[in-house]
C-alpha positions as CSV (number, residue, x, y, z in Angstrom):
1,X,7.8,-14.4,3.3
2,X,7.4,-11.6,0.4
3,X,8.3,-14.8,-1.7
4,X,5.5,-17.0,-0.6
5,X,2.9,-14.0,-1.1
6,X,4.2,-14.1,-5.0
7,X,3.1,-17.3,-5.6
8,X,1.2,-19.4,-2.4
9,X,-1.1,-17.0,-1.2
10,X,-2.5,-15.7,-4.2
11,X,-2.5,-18.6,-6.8
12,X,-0.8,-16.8,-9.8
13,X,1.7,-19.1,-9.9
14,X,2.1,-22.6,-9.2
15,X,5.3,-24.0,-7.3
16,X,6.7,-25.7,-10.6
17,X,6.8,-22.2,-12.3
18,X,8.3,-20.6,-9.2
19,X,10.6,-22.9,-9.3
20,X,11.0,-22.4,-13.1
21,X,11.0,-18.3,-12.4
22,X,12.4,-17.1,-9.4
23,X,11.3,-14.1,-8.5
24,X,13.7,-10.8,-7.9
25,X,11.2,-9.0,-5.4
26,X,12.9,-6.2,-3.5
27,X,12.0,-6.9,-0.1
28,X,13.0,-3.7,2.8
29,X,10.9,-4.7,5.2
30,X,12.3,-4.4,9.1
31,X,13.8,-8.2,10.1
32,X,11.3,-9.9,11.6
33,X,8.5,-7.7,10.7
34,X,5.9,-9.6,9.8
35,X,3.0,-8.8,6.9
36,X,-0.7,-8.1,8.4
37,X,-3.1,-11.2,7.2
38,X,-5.5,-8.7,6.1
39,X,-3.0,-7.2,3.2
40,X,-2.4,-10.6,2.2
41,X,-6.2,-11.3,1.7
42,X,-7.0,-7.9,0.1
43,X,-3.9,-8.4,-2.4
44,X,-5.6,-12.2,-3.4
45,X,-8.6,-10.7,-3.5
46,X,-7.7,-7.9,-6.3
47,X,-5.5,-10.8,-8.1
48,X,-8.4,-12.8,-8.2
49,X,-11.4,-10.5,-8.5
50,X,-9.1,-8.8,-11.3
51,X,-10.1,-5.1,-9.2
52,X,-7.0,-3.5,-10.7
53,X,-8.1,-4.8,-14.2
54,X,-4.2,-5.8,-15.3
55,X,-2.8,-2.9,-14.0
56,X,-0.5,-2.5,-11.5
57,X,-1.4,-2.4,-7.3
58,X,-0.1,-1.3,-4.6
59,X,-1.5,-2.7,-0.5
60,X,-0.6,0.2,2.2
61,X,-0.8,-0.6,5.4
62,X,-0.5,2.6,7.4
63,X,-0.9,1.1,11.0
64,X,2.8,-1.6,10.3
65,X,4.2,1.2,7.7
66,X,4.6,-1.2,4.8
67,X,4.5,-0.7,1.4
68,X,3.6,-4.1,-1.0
69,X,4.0,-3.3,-4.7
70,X,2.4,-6.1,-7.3
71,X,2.5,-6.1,-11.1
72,X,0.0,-5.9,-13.5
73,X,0.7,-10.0,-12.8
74,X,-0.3,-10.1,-9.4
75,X,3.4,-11.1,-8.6
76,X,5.4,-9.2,-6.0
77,X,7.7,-6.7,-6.9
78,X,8.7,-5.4,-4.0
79,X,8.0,-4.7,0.1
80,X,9.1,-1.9,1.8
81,X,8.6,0.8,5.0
82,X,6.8,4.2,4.6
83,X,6.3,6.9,6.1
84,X,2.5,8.8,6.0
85,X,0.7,11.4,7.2
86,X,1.8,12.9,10.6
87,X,-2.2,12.7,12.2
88,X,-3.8,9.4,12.7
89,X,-7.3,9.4,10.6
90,X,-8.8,8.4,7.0
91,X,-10.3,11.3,6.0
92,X,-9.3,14.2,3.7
93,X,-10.1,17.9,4.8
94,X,-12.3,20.0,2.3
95,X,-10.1,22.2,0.3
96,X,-7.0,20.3,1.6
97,X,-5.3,20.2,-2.2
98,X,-5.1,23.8,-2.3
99,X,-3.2,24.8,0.9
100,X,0.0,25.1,0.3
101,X,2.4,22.4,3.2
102,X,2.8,25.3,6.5
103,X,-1.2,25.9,6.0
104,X,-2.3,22.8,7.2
105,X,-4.0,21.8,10.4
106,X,-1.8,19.2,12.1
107,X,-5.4,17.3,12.5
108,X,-5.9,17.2,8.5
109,X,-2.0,16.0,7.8
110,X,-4.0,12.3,7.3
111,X,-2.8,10.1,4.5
112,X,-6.6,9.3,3.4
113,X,-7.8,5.5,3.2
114,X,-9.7,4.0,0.5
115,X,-9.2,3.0,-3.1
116,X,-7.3,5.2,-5.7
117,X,-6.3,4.7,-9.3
118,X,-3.3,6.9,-10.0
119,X,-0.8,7.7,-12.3
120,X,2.5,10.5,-12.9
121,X,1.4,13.8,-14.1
122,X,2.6,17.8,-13.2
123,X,3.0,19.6,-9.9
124,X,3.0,23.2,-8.7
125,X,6.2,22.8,-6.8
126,X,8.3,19.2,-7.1
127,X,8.0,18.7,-11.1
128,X,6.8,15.5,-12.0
129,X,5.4,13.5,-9.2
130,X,3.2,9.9,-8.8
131,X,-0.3,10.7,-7.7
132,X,-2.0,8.4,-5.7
133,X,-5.2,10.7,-5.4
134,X,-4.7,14.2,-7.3
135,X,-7.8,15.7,-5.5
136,X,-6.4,15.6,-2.3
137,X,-2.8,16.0,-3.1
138,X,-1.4,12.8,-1.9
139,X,1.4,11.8,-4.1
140,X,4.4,8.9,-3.2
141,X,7.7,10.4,-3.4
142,X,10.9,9.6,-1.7
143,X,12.2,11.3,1.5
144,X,13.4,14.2,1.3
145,X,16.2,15.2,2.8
146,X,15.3,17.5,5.9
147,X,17.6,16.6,9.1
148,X,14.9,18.0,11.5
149,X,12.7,15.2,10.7
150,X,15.5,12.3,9.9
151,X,13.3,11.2,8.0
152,X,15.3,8.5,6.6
153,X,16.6,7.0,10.1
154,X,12.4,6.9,10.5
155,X,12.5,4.1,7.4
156,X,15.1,2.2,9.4
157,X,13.7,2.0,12.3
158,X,12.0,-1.9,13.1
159,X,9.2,-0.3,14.5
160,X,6.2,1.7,12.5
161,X,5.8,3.9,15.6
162,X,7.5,7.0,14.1
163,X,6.7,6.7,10.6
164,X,3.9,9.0,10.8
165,X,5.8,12.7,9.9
166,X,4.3,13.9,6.5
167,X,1.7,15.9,5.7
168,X,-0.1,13.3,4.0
169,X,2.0,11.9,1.0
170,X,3.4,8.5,1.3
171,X,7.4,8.8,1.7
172,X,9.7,5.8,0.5
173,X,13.5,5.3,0.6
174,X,15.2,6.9,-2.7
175,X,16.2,3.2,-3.9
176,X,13.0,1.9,-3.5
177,X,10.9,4.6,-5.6
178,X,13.7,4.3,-8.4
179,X,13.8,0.5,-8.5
180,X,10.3,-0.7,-7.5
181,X,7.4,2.4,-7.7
182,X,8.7,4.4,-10.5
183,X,8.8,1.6,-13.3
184,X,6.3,-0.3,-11.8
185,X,3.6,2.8,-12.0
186,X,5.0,4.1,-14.7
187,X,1.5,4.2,-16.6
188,X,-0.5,4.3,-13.8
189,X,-1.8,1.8,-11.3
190,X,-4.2,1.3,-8.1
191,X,-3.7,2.0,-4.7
192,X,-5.4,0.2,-1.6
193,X,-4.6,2.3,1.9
194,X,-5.6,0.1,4.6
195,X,-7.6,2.5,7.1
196,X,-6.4,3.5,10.7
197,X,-9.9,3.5,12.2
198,X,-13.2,3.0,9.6
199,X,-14.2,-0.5,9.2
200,X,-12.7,-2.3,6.4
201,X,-16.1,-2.8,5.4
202,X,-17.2,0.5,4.7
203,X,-13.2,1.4,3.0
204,X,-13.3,-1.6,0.7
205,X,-16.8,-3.1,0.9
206,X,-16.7,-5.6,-2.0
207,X,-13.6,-7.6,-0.2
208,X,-15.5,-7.4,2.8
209,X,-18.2,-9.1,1.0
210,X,-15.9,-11.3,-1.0
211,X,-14.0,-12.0,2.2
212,X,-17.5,-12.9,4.6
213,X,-18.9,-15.0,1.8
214,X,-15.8,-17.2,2.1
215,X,-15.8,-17.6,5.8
216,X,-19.4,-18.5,5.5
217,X,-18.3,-21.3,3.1
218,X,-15.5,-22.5,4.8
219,X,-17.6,-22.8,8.4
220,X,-20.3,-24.8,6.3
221,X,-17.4,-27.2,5.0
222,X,-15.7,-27.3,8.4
223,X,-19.2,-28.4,10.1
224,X,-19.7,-30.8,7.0
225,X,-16.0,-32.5,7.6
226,X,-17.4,-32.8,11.4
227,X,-20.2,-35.0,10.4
């Protein structure tokens, strides 16, 4: 499947040239876990509306816990399972980015939704970290080691159920952030995070444009065909 989404889906390649240029995409997901049709649409969409102008994307789905990670290309790099903010919600609290981890309401512990163009820069407390929105403090790092949460075992599970444990950074296995995010980010990118609850038209409103202007289209071909 991650495969397919390289090349079919979004039209950056043809089948000759994937034929030509296979594709080493890490792919983590669960077995049998399958990839929401709304990621694959708003990954097209950026591809082909060139939204993360060359540079390099990421599509979060919180709700399935993946994790797709695209080059400046548009060609998959790599698929895997996070883990995100413990409380269900898109929001970010007021004055979140300045309480320090124990301080915050297990309401506001939300990874937010939306669209964010981040990069690597400082930290307070864990050194050099990627930011996927500095203002609230949401960064992607890999788990950490804390055998409370088992945090890890989490990642492995099939299901997304009990991938929400953080206080609202994104968590990836170790591997994944050393192989796929950290070279692939390396000089920033874009981050989409699919939203638990607000309309997808009001998170990303020009693919919801982009996306109702070509179902209008295809119903007017489909009744046209009919004829």
């Amino acid at each position: 499947m991650a495969l397919v989404l390289a090349f079919a889906s979004f039209g950056v390649a043809s089948a000759e040239d994937a034929a030509a240029q296979p594709v080493a995409a890490v792919d983590q997901l669960p077995r049998g876990q399958d990839v929401s049709g709304t990621v694959i649409e708003l990954a097209g969409w950026v591809v082909s509306a060139n939204d993360s102008q060359g540079y390099p994307f990421a599509v979060i789905d919180k709700a399935a816990a993946q994790i797709l990670v695209f080059g400046g290309d548009g060609r998959l790099r790599g698929a895997a399972p996070g883990l995100f903010g413990s409380a269900v919600g898109d929001h970010t609290a007021p004055g979140i980015a300045g309480l320090a981890l124990r301080e915050i309401p297990g309401r506001d512990r939300t990874t937010p939704a939306g669209r964010f163009v981040g990069g690597f820069g400082p930290s307070i407390d864990a050194g050099r970290v990627l930011w996927v929105d500095y203002d609230s403090a949401v960064s992607i790092h890999p788990t950490a080691n804390v055998p409370a949460e088992r945090r890890a075992e989490r990642l492995a599970s099939p299901s997304p159920d009990d991938n929400r444990i953080t206080h609202g950074c994104i968590n990836v296995s170790p591997e994944f952030y050393e192989r796929i995010i950290r070279p692939t980010f390396e000089r920033g990118g874009v981050f989409y995070i699919l939203p638990d609850a607000a309309p997808i038209s009001e998170t990303f409103p020009e693919f919801a444009q982009s996306r109702a202007t070509t179902q209008r289209s295809d119903g007017r071909r489909a009744r046209s065909a009919r004829q």
